[in-house]
Short mmCIF file of the C-alpha atoms (twelve columns), coordinates in Angstrom:
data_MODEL
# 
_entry.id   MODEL 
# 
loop_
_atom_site.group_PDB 
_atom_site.id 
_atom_site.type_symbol 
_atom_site.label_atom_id 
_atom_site.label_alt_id 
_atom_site.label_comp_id 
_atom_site.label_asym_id 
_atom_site.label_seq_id 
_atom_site.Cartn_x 
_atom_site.Cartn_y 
_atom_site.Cartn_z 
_atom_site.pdbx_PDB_model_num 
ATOM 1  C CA . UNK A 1  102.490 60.358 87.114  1 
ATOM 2  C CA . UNK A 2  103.266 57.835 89.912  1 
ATOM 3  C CA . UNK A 3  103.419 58.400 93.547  1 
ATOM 4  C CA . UNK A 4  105.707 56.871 96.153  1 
ATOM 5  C CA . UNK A 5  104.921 55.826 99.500  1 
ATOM 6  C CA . UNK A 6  106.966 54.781 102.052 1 
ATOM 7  C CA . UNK A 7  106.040 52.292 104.635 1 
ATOM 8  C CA . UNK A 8  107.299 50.718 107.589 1 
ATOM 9  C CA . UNK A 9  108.188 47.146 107.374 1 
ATOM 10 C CA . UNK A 10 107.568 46.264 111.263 1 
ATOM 11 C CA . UNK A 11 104.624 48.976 112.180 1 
ATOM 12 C CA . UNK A 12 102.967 49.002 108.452 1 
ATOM 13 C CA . UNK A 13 102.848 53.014 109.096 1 
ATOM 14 C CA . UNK A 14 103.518 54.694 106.578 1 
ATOM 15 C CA . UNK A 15 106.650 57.166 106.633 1 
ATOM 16 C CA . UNK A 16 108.856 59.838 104.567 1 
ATOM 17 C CA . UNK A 17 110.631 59.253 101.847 1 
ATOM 18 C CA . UNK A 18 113.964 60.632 103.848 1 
ATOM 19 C CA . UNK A 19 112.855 58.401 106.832 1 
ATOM 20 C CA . UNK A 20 112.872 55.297 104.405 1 
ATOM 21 C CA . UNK A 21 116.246 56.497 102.555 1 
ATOM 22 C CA . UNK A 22 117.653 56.381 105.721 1 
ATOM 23 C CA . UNK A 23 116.105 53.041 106.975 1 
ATOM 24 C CA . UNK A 24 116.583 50.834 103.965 1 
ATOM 25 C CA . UNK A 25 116.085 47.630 105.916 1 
ATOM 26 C CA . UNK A 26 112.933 48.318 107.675 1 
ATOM 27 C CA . UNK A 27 111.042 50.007 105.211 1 
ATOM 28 C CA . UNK A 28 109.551 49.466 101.863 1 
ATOM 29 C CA . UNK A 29 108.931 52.096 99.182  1 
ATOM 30 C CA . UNK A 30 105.895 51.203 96.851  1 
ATOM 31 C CA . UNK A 31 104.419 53.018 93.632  1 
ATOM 32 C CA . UNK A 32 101.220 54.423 93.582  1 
ATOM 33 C CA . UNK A 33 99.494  54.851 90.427  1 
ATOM 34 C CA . UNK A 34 96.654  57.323 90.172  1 
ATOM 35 C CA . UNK A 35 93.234  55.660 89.249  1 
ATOM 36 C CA . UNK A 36 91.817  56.989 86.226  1 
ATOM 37 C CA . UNK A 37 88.229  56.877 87.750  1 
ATOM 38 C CA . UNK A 38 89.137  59.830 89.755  1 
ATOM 39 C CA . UNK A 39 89.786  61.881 86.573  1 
ATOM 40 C CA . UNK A 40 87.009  63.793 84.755  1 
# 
């Protein structure tokens, strides 16, 4: 299953999802995707 992370487009902090659904312009929402390394 895939994370998402919000980030700030100016700071590069990142921020909550409801911060960057309500900041569309100055933030960018990436997907994480779990490493399989850190499974055993």
């Amino acid at each position: 299953m895939a994370n998402k992370a919000a980030r700030s487009a100016i700071t590069g902090q990142y921020v909550t999802l409801e911060y960057a659904k309500k900041h569309p312009k100055t933030t960018v929402v990436e997907t994480v995707k779990p490493t399989k390394s850190s499974k055993k």
